[in-house]
C-alpha positions as CSV (number, residue, x, y, z in Angstrom):
1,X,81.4,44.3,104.8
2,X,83.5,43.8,107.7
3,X,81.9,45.3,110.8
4,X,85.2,47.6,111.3
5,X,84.5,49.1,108.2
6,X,80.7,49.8,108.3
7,X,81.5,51.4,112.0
8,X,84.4,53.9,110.0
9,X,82.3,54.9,107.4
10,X,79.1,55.6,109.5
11,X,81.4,57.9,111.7
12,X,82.3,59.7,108.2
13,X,79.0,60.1,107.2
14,X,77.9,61.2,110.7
15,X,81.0,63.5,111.0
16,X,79.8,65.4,107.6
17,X,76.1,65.4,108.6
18,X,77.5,67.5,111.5
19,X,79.5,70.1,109.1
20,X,76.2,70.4,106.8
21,X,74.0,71.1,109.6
22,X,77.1,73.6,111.0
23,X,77.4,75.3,108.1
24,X,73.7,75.5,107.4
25,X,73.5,77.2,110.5
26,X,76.4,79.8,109.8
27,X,74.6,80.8,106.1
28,X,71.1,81.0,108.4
29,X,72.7,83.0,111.2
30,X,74.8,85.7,108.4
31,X,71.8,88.4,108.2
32,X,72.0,88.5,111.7
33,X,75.3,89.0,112.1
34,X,75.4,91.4,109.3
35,X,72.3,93.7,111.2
36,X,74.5,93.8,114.3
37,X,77.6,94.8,112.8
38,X,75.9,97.6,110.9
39,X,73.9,98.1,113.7
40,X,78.0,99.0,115.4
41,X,79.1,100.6,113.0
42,X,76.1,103.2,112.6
43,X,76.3,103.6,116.3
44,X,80.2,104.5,116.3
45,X,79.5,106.6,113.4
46,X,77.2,108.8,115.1
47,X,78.9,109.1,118.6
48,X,81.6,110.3,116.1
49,X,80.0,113.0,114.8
50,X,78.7,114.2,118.3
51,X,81.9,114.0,119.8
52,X,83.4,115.8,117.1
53,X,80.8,118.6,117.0
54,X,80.3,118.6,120.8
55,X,83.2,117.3,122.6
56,X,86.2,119.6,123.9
57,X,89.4,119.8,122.6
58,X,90.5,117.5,125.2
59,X,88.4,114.9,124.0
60,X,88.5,114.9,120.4
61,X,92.7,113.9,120.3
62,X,91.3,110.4,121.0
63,X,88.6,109.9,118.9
64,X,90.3,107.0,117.1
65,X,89.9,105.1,120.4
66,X,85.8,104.8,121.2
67,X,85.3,102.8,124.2
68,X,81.4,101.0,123.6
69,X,79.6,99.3,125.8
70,X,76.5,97.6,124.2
71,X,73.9,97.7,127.1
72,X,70.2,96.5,125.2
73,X,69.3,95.3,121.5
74,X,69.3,99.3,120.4
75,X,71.7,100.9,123.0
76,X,75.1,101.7,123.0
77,X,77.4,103.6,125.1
78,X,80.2,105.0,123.9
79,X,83.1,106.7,125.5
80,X,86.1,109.3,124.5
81,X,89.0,109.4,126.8
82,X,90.5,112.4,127.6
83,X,93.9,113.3,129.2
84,X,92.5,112.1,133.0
85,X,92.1,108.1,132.4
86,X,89.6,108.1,134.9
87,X,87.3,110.6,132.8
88,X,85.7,109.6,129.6
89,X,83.3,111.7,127.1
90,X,80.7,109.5,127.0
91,X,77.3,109.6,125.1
92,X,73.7,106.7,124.7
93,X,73.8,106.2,121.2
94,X,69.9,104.7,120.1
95,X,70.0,102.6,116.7
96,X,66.0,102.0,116.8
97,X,65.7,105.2,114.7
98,X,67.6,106.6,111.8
99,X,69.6,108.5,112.2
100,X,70.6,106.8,115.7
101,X,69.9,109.2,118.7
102,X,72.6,110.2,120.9
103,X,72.1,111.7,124.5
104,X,75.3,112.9,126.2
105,X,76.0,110.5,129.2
106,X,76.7,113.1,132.3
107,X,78.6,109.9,133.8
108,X,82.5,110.5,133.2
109,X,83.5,107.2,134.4
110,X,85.0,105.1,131.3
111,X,82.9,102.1,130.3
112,X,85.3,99.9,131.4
113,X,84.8,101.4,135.4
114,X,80.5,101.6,134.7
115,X,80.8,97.4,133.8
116,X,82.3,97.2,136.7
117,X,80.2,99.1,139.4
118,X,77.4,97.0,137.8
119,X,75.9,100.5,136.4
């Protein structure tokens, strides 16, 4: 076999020994992935509720638009805006117990402002 060849079809075999081990890795790394994004979504449902039951009027004409900040493995912050863009609802929502905790943030700045100050 011409050494042309043998060079082309080691590259191929290389090239799909690469997609194996990629998607390997992807199949491996899917419960994971899942956890967090139920992890999210249990966290957003709860702020929900809070801000619905808890949250003034003001508040709760946004509630389609949650602001969260993910700050450790279990801890969210999420955030409400209200008719002021530079005051937010905001709440520590704690996914290491079920149902989540949530503890009303007394810090009106929007998440976006907190990652900025570095909070």
């Amino acid at each position: 076999m011409p050494k042309v060849v043998a060079t082309d079809r080691a590259g191929v075999a290389l090239l799909l020994a690469g997609v194996v081990v990629v998607i390997g890795l992807g199949v491996a790394h899917r419960p994971a992935v899942r956890a967090a994004q139920d992890d999210l979504a249990a966290q957003a449902a709860q702020a929900r509720r809070y801000f619905v039951n808890q949250a003034p009027a003001q508040y709760q004409a946004n509630l389609n638009h949650l602001s969260t900040w993910k700050q450790g493995p279990n801890l969210y912050r999420t955030c409400v805006a209200g008719a002021d863009p530079e005051r937010a609802f905001c709440v520590f929502v704690n996914t290491d117990q079920s149902p989540p905790g949530v503890t009303r943030d007394h810090d009106q700045r929007p998440n976006a402002d907190a990652m900025r100050a570095g909070r």
